[in-house]
C-alpha positions in Angstrom: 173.7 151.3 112.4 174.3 153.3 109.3 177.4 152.3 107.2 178.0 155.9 106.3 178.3 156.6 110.5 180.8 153.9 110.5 182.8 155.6 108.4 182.4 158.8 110.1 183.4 157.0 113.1 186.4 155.7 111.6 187.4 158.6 110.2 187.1 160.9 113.5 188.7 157.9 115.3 191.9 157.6 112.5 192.5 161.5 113.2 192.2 161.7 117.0 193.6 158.5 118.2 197.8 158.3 118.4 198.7 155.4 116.5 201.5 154.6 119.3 199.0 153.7 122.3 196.9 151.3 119.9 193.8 152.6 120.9 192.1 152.5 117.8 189.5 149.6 116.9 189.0 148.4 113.5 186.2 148.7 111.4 185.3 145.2 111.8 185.9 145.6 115.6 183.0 148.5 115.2 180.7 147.0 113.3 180.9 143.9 115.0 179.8 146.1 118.1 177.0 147.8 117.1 175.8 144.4 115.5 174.6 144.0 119.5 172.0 145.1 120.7 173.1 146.3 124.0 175.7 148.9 121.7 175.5 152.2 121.1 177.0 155.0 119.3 176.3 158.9 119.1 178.3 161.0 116.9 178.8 165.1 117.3 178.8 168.1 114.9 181.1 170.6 115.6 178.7 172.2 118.2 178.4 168.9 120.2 175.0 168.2 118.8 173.8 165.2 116.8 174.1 166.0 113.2 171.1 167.1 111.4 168.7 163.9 110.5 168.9 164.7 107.0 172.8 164.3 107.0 174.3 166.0 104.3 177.9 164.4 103.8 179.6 167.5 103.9 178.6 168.7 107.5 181.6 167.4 109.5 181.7 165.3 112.2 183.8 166.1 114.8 183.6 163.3 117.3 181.8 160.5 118.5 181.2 158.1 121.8 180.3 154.7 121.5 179.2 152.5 124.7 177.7 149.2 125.7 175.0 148.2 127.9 175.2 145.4 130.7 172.1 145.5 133.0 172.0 148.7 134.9 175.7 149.7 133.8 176.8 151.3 130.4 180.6 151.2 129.7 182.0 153.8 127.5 184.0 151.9 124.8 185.5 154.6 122.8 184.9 158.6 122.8 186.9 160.9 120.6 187.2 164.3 119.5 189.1 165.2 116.1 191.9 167.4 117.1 190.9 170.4 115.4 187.4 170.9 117.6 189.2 169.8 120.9 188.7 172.2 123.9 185.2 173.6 122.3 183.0 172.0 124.1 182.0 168.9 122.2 183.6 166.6 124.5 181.5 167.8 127.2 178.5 167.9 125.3 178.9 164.2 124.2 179.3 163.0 127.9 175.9 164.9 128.9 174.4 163.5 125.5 176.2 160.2 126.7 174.5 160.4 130.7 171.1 161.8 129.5 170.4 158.7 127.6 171.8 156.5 129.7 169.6 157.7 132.2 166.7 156.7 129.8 167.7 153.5 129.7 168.0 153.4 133.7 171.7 152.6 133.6 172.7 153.6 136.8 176.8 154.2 136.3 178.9 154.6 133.7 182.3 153.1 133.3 185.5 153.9 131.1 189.2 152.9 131.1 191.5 155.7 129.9 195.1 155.3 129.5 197.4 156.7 132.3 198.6 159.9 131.0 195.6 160.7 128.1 194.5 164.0 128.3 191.1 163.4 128.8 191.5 162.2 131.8 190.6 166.0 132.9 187.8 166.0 130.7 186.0 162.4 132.5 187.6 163.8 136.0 185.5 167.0 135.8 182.6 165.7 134.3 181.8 163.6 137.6 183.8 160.1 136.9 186.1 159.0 139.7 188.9 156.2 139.3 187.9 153.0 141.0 190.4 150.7 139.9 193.8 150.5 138.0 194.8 147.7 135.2 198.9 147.3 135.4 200.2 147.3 132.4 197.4 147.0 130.2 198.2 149.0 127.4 201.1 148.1 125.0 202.4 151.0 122.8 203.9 150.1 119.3 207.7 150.3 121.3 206.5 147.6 124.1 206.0 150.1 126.8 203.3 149.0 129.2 200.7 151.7 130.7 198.5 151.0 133.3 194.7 151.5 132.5 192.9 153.2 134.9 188.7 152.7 135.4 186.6 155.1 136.0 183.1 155.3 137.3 180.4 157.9 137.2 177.1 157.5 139.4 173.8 158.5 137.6 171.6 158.5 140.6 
């Protein structure tokens, strides 16, 4: 874990999550993550590729996917795409980036929960990840509305 990706994924996370659904982690919460060894994180330039190894501060990030590893299954913990580079691509890109390693780690599935009603529930849906299961009322938004979490799965073999 680089502190400066941290940032990055706090900052890409800040623009792209709405405050309202609580989403968002903190930057303990992250860091606190990625202290395990079973985390992981990848972040995307604006062509859905990993930023150049010799990052220059300047070249922006535009989004990011962070997951965890249990045995043979890697849940996708957060995934975001600022705004302005939605709907180019990079949220497709960062799933394949997101299957092709786990693959390499012989995961065999990958899990998420998304919000009932988010958007990207088209992107995960077309991408190959099917709901399995639904959490009532999991989500609280900042007025005390509840909103059922729905889980996802997507088979790698």
């Amino acid at each position: 874990m680089v502190a400066d990706d941290v940032d990055r994924i706090m900052q890409v996370m800040q623009a792209a999550f709405d405050p309202e659904y609580r989403e968002a982690w903190t930057r303990r919460q992250i860091e606190d993550a990625l202290l395990i060894g079973s985390s992981h994180y990848l972040l995307a330039g604006p062509d859905g590729e990993r930023p150049p190894a010799a990052f220059n501060p300047d070249y922006p990030v535009a989004g990011f996917a962070m997951s965890r590893v249990t045995l043979d299954e890697e849940e996708l913990l957060l995934f975001a795409v600022l705004p302005a580079f939605r709907r180019c691509g990079i949220g497709t890109r960062l799933l394949e980036r997101c299957a092709e390693n786990a693959k390499k780690r012989g995961i065999t599935r990958i899990l998420l929960e998304v919000r009932r009603g988010n958007t990207a529930e088209a992107l995960y849906r077309g991408h190959g990840f099917a709901p399995i299961g639904v959490r009532p009322k999991y989500y609280t938004t900042l007025g005390g509305d509840r909103i059922d979490a729905i889980t996802f799965e997507r088979r790698l073999v």
